[in-house]
C-alpha positions in Angstrom: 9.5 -11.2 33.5 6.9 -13.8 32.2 4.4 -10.6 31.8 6.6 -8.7 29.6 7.6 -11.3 27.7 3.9 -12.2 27.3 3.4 -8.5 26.1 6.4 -8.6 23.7 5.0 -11.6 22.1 1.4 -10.2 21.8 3.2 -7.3 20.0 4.9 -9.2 18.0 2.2 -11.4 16.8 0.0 -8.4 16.3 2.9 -6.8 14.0 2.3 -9.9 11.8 -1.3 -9.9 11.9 -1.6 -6.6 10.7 1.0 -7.2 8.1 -1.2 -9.9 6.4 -4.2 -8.1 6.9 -2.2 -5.4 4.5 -1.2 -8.1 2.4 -4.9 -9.3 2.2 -6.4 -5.6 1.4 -3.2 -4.8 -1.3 -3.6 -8.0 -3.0 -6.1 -10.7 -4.3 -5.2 -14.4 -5.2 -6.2 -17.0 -7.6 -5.1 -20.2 -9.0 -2.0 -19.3 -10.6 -1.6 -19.2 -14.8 1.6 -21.1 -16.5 3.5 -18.1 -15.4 2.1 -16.6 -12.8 2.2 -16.3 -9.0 -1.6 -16.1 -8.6 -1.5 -12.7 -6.9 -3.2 -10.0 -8.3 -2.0 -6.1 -7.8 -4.8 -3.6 -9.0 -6.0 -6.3 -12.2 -2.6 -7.8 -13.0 -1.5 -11.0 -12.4 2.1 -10.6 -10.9 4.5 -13.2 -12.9 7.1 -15.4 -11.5 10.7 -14.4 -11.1 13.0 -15.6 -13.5 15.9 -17.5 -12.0 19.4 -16.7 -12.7 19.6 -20.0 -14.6 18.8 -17.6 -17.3 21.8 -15.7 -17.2 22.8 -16.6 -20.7 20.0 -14.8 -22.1 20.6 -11.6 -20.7 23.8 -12.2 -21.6 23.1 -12.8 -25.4 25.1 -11.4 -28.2 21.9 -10.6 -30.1 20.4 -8.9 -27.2 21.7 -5.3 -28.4 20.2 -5.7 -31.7 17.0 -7.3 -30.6 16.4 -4.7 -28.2 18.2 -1.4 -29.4 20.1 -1.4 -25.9 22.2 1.4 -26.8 19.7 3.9 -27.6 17.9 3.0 -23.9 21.4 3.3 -22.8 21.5 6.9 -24.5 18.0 7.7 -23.0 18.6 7.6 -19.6 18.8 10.6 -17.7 22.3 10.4 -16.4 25.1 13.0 -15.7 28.7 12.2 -15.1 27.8 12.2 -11.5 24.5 10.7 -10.8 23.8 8.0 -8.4 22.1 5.1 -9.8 20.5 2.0 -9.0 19.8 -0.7 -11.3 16.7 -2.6 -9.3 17.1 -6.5 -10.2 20.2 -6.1 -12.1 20.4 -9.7 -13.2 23.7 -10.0 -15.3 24.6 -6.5 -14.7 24.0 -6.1 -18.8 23.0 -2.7 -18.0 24.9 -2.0 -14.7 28.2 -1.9 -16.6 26.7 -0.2 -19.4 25.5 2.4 -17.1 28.5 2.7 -15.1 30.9 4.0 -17.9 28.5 6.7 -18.4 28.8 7.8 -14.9 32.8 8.0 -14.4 32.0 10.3 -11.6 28.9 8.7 -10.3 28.1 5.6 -8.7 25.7 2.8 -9.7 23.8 0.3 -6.6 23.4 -3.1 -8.6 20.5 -4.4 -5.8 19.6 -8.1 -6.3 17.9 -10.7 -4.4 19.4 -14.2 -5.6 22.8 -15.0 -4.6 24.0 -16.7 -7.5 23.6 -13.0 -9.4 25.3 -11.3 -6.4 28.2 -13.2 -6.6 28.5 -12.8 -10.7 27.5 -8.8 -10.2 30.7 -9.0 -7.5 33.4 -11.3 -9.5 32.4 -9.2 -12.9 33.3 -5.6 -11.1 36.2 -7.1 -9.8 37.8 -8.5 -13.1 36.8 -5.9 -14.8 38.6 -3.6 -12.4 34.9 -1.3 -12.3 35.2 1.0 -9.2 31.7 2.7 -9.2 29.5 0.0 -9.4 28.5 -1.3 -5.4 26.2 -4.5 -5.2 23.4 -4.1 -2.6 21.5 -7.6 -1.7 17.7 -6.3 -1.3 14.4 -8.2 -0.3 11.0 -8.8 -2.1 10.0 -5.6 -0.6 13.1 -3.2 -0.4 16.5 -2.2 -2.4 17.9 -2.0 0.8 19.0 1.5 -0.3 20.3 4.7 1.8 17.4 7.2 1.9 17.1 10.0 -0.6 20.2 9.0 -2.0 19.0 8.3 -5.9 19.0 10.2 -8.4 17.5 7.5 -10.9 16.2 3.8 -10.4 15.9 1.6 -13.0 14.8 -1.4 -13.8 14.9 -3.4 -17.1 12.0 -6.5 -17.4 11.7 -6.2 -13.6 8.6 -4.6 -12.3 6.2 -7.2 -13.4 8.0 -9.3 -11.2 8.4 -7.3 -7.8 6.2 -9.5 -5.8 5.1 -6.7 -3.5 5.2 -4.0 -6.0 3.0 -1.8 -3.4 6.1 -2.0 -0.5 8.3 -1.9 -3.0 7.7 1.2 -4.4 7.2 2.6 -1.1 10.9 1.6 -0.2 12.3 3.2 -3.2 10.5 6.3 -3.1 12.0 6.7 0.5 16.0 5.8 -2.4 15.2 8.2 -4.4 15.9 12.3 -3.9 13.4 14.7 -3.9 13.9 15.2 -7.7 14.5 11.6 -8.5 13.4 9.5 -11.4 12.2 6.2 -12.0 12.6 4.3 -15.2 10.5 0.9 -16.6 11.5 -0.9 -19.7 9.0 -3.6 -20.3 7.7 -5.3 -23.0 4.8 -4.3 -24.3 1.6 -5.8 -24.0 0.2 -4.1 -26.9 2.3 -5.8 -29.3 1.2 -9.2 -30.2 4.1 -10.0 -32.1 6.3 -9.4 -28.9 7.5 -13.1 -28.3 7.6 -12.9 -24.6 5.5 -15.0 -22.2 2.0 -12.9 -21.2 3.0 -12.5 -17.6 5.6 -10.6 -18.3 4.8 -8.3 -20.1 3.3 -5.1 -19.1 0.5 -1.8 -20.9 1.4 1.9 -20.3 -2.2 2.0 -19.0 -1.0 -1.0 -16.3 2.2 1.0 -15.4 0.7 4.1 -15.4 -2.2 2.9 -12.9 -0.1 1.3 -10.9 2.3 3.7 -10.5 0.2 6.6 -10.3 -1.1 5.0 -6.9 2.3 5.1 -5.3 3.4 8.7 -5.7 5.1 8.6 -9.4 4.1 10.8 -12.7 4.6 9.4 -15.9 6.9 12.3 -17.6 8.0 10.3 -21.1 6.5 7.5 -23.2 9.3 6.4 -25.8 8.3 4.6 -28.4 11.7 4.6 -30.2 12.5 0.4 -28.7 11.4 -2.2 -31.0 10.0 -4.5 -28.0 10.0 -2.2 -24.9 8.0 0.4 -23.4 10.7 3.2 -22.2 8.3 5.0 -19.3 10.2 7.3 -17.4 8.4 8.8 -14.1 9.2 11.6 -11.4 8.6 10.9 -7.6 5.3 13.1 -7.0 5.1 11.8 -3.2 1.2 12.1 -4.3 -0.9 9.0 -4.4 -3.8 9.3 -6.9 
């Protein structure tokens, strides 16, 4: 007994060993900036997650002006039936959206802080929405059923995945052979953008990055006054 548990600990241990040698390759550090974590994923500096204290302003009335919500909204790549998942769905501004679209579909609003889970929940319930399922996911996973998506998306998000190399690996496994992956974030080009450096985010950054973990950029819109609308197929090819 004291053998094998000897060997099941020495497994263990080397499990996490290996994981933070992963972590170590995947990632450098340095002193963190005013809105930053300090980690750095292929030149970028990965920016801190915004809490859900901030649920007013993804709740804002101007926030469909500002933003031109609805022609994202018109944008996506859905049909009556598709299977969606809205990755860090915050407020579920877009979840609900997204869900009327789909009468026939079904829309995954994954989250990781409870506070968000439990609004995402109580707002489906009052508002007597059927197709929308919220899934509580981890800084590395969606906690999703495999090759079951038909599009991701996620809306001011990515920046903020703070393992954006596991992550995408998790939702590649989501999505179906033919699946799709959308990023709105703001753009980095734009100096007038009025959003903290951190997050925001260069179709050359997104574009690198997600080249590396199996997705092809398929449409740049340019039609959003602050976003970036990059839309990419799973490839399952790393470049």
């Amino acid at each position: 007994m004291k053998i094998t548990y000897l060997l099941f600990f020495f497994c263990c241990l080397t499990s996490v060993q290996i994981s933070h040698a992963q972590e170590q390759s995947t990632y450098t550090f340095k002193k963190a900036s005013a809105n930053g974590t300090g980690k750095i994923y292929m030149g970028r500096e990965i920016a801190r997650v915004m809490s859900f204290e901030g649920v007013e302003w993804l709740e804002r009335n101007s926030r469909t002006k500002e933003e031109n919500t609805n022609m994202a909204l018109a944008s996506l790549p859905l049909k009556s039936n598709s299977i969606v998942a809205d990755i860090g769905a915050g407020s579920g501004f877009y979840t609900f959206r997204v869900a009327q679209r789909i009468p026939n579909g079904k829309v995954y609003a994954v989250e990781i802080q409870d506070d968000a889970i439990a609004y995402l929940n109580k707002k489906a319930v009052q508002d007597r929405i059927l197709n929308v399922e919220v899934i509580k996911g981890t800084d590395q996973s969606p906690n999703l059923p495999v090759n079951s998506i038909d599009l991701a998306f996620m809306v001011d998000v990515y920046h903020e995945l703070q393992h954006p190399a596991s992550y995408l690996r998790a939702l590649m496994k989501a999505l179906k052979p033919n699946g799709h992956l959308l990023l709105l974030e703001y753009k980095e080009e734009d100096a007038s953008v009025a959003i903290k450096p951190e997050h925001k985010m260069s179709v050359k950054q997104v574009r690198k990055e997600l080249s590396a973990n199996g997705f092809k950029l398929i449409k740049n819109g340019t039609f959003l006054p602050l976003q970036h609308f990059l839309l990419f197929e799973k490839t399952g090819k790393k470049m």
